[in-house]
Kinemage of the C-alpha trace (Angstrom):
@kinemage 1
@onewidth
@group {chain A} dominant
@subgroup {mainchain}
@vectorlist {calphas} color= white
{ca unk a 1} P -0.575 -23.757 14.849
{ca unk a 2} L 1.282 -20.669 16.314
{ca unk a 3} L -0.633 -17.426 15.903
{ca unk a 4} L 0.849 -14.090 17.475
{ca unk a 5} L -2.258 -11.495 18.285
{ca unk a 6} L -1.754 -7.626 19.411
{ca unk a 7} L -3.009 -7.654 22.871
{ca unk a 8} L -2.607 -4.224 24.065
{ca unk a 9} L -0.625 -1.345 23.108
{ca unk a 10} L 3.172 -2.747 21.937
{ca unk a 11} L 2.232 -6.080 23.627
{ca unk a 12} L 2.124 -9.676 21.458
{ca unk a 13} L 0.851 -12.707 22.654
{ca unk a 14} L 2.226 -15.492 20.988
{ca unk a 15} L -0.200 -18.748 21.193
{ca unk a 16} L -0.729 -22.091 20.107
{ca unk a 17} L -4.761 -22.189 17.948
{ca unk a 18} L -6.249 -24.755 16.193
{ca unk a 19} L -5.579 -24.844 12.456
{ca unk a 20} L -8.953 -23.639 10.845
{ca unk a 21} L -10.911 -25.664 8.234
{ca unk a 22} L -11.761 -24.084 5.054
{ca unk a 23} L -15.700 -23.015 4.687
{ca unk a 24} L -17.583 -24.291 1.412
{ca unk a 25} L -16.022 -21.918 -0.539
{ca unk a 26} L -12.971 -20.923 1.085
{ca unk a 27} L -9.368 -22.114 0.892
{ca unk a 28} L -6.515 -22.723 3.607
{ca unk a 29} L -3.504 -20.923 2.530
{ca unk a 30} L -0.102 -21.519 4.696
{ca unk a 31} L 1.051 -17.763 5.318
{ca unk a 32} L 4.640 -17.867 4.300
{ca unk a 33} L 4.930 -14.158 3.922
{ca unk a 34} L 3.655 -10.378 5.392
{ca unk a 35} L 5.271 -7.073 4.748
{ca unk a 36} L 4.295 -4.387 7.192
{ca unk a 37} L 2.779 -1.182 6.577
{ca unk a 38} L 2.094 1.985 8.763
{ca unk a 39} L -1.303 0.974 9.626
{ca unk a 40} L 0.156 -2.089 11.110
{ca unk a 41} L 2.335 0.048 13.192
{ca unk a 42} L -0.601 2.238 14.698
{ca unk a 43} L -2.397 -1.046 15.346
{ca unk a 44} L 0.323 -2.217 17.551
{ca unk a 45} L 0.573 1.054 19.284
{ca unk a 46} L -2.682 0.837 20.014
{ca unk a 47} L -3.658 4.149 17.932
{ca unk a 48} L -6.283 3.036 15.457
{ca unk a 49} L -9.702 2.036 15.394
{ca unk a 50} L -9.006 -1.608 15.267
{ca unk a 51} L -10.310 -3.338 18.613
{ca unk a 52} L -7.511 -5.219 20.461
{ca unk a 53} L -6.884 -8.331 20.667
{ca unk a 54} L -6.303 -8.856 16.899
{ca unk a 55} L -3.928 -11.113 14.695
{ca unk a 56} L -2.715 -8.561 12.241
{ca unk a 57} L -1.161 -8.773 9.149
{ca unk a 58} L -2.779 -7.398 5.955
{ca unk a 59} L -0.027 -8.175 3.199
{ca unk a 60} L 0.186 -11.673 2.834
{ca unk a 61} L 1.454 -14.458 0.630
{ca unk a 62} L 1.696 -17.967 0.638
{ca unk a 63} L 0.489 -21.521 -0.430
{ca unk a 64} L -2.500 -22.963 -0.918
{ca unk a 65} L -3.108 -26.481 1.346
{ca unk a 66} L -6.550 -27.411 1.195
{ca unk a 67} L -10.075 -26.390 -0.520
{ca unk a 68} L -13.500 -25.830 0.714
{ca unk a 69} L -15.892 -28.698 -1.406
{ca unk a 70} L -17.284 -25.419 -3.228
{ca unk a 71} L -13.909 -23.720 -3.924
{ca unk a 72} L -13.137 -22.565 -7.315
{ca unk a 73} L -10.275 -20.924 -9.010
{ca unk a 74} L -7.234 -22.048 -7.359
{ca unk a 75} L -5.888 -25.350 -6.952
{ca unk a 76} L -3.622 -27.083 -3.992
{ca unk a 77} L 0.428 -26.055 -3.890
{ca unk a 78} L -0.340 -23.051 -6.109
{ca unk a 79} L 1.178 -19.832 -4.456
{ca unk a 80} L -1.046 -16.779 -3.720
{ca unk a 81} L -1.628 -13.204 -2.203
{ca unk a 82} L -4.350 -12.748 0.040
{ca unk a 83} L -6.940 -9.619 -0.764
{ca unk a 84} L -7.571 -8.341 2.443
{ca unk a 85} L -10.676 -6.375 1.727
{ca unk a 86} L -14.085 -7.835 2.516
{ca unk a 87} L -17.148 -5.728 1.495
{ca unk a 88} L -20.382 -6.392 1.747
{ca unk a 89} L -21.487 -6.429 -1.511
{ca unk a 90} L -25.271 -4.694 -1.501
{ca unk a 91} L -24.414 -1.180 -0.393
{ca unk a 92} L -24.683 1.505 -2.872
{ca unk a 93} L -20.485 2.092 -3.437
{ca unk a 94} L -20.605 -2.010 -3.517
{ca unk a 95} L -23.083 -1.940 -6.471
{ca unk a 96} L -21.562 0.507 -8.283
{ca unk a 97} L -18.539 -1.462 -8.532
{ca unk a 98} L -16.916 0.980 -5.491
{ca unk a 99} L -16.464 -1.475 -2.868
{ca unk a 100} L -13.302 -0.497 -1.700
{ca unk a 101} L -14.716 1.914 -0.283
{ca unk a 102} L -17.813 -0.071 1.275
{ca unk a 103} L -19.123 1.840 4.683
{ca unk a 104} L -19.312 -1.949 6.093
{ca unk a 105} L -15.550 -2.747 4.846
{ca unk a 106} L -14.036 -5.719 7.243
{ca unk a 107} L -9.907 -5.719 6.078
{ca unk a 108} L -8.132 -8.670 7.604
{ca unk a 109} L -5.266 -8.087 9.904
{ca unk a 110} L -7.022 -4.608 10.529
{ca unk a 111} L -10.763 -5.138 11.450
{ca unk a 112} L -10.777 -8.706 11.942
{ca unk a 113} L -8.049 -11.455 12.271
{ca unk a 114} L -5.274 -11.640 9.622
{ca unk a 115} L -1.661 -13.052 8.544
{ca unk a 116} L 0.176 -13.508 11.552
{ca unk a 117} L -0.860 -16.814 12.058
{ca unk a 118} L 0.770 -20.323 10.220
{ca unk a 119} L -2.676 -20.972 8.441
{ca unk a 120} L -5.624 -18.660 7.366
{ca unk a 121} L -8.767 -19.560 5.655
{ca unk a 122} L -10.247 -17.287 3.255
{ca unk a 123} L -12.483 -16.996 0.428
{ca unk a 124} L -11.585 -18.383 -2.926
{ca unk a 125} L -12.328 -15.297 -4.308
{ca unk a 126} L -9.828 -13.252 -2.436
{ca unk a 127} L -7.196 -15.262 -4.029
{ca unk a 128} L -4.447 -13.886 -6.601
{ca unk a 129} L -2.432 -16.466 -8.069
{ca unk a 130} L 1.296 -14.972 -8.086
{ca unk a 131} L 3.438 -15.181 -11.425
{ca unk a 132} L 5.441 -18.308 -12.095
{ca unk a 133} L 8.590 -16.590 -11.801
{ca unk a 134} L 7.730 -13.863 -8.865
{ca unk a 135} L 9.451 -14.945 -5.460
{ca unk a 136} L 6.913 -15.502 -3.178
{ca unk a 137} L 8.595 -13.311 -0.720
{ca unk a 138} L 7.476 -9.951 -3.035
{ca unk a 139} L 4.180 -11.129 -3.276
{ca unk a 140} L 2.776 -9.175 0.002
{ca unk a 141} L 3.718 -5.847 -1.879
{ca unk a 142} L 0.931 -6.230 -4.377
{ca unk a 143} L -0.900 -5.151 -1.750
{ca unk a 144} L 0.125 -1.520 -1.683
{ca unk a 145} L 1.243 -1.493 -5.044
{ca unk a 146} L -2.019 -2.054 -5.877
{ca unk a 147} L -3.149 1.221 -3.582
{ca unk a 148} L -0.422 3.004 -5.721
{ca unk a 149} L -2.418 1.589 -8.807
{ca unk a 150} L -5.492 3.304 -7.303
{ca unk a 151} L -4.437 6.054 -7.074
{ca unk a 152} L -2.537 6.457 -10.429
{ca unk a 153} L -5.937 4.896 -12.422
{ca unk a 154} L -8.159 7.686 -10.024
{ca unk a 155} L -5.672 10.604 -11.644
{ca unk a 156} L -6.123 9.162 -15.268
{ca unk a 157} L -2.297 9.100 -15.592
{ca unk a 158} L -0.990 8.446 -18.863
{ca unk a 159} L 2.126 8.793 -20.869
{ca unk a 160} L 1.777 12.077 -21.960
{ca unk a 161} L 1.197 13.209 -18.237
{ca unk a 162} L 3.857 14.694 -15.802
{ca unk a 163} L 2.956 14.247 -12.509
{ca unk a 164} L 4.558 14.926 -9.135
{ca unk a 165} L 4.563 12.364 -6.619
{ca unk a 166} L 4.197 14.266 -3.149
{ca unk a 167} L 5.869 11.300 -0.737
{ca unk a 168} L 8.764 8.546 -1.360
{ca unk a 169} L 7.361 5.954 1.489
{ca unk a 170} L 6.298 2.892 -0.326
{ca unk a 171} L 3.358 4.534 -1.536
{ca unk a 172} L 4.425 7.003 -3.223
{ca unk a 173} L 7.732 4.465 -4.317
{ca unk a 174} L 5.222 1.935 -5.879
{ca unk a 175} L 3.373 4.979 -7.533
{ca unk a 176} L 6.366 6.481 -8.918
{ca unk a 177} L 7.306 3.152 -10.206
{ca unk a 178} L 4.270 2.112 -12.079
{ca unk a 179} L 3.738 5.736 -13.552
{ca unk a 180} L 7.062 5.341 -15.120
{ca unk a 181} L 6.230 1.787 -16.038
{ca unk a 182} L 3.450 4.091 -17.675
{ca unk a 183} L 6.051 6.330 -19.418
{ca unk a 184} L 4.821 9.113 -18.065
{ca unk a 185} L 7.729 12.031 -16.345
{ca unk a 186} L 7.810 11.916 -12.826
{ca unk a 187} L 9.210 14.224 -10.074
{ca unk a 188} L 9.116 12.713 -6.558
{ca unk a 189} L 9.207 14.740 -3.323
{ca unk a 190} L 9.648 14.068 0.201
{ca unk a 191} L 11.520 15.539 2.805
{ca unk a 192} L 14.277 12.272 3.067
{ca unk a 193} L 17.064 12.927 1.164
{ca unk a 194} L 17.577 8.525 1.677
{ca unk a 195} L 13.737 8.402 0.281
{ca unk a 196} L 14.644 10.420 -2.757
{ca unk a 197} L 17.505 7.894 -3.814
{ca unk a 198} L 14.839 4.989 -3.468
{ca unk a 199} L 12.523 7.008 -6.056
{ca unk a 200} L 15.439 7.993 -8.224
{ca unk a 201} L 15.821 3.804 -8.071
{ca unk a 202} L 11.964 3.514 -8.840
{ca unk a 203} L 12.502 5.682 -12.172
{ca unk a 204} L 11.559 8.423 -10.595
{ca unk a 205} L 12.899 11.560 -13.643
{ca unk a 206} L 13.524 13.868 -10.611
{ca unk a 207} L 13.361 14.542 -7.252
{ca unk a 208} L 12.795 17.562 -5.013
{ca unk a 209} L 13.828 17.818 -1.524
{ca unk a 210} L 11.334 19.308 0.465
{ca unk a 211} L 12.097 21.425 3.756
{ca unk a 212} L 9.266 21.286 5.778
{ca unk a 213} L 9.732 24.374 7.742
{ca unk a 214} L 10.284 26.508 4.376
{ca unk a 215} L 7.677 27.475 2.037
{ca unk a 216} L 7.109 25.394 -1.096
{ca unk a 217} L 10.334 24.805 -3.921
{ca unk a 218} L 8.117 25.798 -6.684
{ca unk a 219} L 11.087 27.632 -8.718
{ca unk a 220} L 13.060 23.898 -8.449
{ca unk a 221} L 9.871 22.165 -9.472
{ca unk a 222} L 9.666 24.571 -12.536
{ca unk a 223} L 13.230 24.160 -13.448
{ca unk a 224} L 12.762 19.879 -12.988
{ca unk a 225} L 9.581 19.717 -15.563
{ca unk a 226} L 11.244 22.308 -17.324
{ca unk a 227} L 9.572 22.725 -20.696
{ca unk a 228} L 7.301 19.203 -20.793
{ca unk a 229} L 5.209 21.552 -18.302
{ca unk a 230} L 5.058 25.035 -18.530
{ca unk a 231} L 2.355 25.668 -16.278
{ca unk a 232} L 2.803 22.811 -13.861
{ca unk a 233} L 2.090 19.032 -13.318
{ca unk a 234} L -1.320 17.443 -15.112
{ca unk a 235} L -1.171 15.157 -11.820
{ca unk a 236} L -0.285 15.719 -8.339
{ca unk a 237} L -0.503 12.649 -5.824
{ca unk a 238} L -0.505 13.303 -2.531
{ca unk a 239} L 0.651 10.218 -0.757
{ca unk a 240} L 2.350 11.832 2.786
{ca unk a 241} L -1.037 12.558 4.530
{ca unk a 242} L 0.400 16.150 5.829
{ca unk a 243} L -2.301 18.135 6.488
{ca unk a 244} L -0.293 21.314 4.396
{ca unk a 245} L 1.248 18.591 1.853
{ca unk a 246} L -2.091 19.115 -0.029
{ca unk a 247} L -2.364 22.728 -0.307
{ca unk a 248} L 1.206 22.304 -1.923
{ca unk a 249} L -0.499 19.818 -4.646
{ca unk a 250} L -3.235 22.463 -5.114
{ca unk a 251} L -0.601 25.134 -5.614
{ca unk a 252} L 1.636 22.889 -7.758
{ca unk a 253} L -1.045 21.393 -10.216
{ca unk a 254} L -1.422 22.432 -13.658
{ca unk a 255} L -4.659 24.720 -14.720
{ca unk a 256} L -7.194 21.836 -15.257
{ca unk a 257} L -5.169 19.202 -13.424
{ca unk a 258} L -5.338 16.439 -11.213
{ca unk a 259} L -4.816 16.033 -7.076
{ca unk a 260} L -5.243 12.747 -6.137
{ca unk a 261} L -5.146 11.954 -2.114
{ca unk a 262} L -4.189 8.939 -1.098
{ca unk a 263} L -2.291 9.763 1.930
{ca unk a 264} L -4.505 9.388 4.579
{ca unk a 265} L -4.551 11.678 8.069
{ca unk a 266} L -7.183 12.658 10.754
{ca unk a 267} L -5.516 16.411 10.973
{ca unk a 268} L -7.502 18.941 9.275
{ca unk a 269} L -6.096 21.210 6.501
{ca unk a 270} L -6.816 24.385 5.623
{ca unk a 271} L -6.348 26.269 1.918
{ca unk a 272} L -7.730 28.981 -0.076
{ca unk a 273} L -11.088 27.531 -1.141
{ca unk a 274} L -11.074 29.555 -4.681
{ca unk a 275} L -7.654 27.487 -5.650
{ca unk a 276} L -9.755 24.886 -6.659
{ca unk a 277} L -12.164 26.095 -8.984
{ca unk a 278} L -9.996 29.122 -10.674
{ca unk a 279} L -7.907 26.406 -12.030
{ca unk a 280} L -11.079 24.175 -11.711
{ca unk a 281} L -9.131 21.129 -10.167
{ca unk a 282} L -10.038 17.733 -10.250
{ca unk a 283} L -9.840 16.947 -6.372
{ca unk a 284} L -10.324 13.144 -5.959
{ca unk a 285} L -9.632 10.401 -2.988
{ca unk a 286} L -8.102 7.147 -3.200
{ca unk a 287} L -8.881 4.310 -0.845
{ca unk a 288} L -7.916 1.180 -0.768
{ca unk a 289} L -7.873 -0.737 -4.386
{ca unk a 290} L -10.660 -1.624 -6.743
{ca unk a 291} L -9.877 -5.039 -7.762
{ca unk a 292} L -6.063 -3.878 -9.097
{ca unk a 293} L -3.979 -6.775 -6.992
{ca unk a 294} L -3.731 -8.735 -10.430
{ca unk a 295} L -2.261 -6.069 -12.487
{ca unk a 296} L 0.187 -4.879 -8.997
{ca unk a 297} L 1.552 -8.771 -9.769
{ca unk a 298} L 2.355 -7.572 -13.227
{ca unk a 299} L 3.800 -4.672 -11.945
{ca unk a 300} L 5.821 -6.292 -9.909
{ca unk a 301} L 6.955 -8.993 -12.005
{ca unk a 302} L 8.044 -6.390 -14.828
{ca unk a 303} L 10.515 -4.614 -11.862
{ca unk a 304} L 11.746 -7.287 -9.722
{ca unk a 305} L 14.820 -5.791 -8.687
{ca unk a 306} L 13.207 -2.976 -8.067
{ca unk a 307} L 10.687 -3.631 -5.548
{ca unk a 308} L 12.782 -5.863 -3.442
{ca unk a 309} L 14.645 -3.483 -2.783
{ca unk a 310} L 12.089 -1.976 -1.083
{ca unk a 311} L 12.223 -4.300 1.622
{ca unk a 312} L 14.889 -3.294 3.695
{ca unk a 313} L 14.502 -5.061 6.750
{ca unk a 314} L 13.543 -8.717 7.644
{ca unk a 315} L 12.663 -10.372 10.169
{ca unk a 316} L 10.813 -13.947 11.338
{ca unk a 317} L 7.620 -14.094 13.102
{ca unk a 318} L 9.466 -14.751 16.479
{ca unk a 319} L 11.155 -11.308 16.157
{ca unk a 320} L 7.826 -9.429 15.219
{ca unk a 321} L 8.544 -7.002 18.567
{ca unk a 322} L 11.694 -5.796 16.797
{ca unk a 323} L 10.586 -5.518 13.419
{ca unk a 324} L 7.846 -3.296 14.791
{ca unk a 325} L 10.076 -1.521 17.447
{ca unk a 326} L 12.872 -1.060 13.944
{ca unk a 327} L 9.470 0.913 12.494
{ca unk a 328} L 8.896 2.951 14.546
{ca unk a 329} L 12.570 4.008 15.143
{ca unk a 330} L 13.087 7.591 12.533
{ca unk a 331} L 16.483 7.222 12.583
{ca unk a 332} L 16.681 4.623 10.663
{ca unk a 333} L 15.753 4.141 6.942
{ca unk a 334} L 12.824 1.673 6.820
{ca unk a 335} L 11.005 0.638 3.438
{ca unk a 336} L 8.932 -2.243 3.739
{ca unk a 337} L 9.453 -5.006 6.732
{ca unk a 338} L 9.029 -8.258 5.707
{ca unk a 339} L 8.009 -11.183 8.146
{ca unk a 340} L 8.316 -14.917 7.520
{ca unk a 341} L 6.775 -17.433 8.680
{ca unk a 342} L 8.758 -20.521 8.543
{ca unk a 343} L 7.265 -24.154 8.300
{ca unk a 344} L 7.561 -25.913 11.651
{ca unk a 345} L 7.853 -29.670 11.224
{ca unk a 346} L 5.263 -31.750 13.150
């Protein structure tokens, strides 16, 4: 089977592997399907703790071929999504029903071999059957819509809530779309006035243009929430990962509100440490997903439309170098990158 591995910084290998047998209780699934992410990018630049070489892919959809003897759940030619976490199950954060944030976490396509390859055996139990109707092609965004979900279910969102979505990449996108599935009002921000039309698409009730070399629009965020709230968002989420996008949340947010931080960085920030308990904030992380990739298939399948249009590139396997090389280029207006992986005939 062909398999494409990262071997050094912006360098693929494309190779001919055996095709893998499924374990006891593991399953072969034919990858049909990965969307890219930004963590895929770094990988490939070589700027990430992932070792190289490495097959990457995280996102991944596609059909199930063969079982294990002890496989369970799925049957053969039923499509799927892949969860890419793997904890380990007797930690402390894996006992208290945290794993996604496991300090042993193993993430395929990250930490260990993933989706660029034709076939991939995995564990039953990492399987998501996709909706009848869902193409299979939008199945590898359940995995960051179910991130967004995360993050939304860590805030305690609800309809009654405004919130402010700090970021319109597909994060913050797939949040601002399942908080208004929610019903609750949402402003998105980013600094892309092209982003801000995507979350305006997402149901996004308004959007604020950020300038990132001007202090905080707080007067324009007042007059967008207007009267629903007086004193400022229940919920910020802060899904850019800028270092001074948080003490903006902290500033925004409501007396008693929410920041949740999803958007991940190694930059330190800095803020006025009494911000947070004078308004006695609920500061919380987001990581990863616990066990939300079934309900980001319902998501999806309520706003079809919606989400693909998301994906605004695409590109087959044998073109991975320019789908990553169209990433990385700013000028452009990227959503998600989807790669397929087309059956070869014998």
């Amino acid at each position: 089977m062909l398999t494409v591995r990262t071997v050094s910084a912006r360098s693929l290998e494309y190779v001919e592997t055996d095709r893998p047998e499924p374990g006891i209780d593991e399953v072969l699934v034919q990858v049909e399907h990965v969307t890219l992410c930004g963590t895929d990018l770094h990988i490939w630049e070589d700027d990430y703790t992932s070792e190289l070489p490495l097959v990457q892919g995280h996102e991944i959809a596609g059909t199930v071929v063969a079982l294990g003897p002890q496989a369970a759940g799925v049957e053969v030619g039923q499509r799927v999504v892949i969860d890419p976490l793997i904890s380990c199950g007797e930690c402390r954060a894996c006992r208290r029903g945290r794993s996604n944030v496991c300090p042993n976490l193993v993430v395929l396509g990250c930490y260990c071999d993933g989706g660029f390859t034709e076939y991939l055996s995995v564990a039953a139990k990492r399987l998501h059957p996709l909706p009848a109707d869902l193409p299979t092609e939008l199945g590898p965004v359940a995995e960051p819509a179910a991130i967004s979900l995360e993050a939304v279910t860590r805030g305690q969102a609800s309809a009654d809530d405004t919130v402010l979505v700090l970021g319109a990449g597909p994060i913050g996108l797939l949040a601002t779309l399942a908080l208004n599935d929610l019903g609750a009002t949402v402003i998105t921000a980013d600094t892309v006035p092209d982003r801000l039309s995507m979350a305006t698409d997402m149901g996004s009730d308004g959007t604020l243009l950020i300038d990132p070399n001007a202090e905080f629009p707080t007067a324009e965020l007042d007059r967008l929430i207007g009267k629903s709230a007086p004193d400022g968002p229940d919920l910020v989420i802060e899904a850019t990962g800028v270092p001074a996008s948080l003490e903006n949340a902290l500033r925004a947010v409501a007396p008693a509100g929410r920041v949740v931080q999803v958007g991940i960085s190694a930059h330190p920030t800095s803020f006025p440490l009494n911000i947070v308990p004078f308004k006695e904030i609920d500061l919380l992380g987001s990581r990863n997903s616990q066990g939300l990739m079934p309900e980001a298939l319902t998501l999806i399948d309520r706003h079809t439309e919606q989400v693909r249009s998301l994906i605004t590139h695409r590109f087959d396997i044998a073109d991975l170098d320019a789908a990553f090389a169209t990433m990385s280029d700013r000028s452009q207006r990227v959503g998600k990158i989807l790669i397929d992986l087309p059956r070869r005939t014998a």
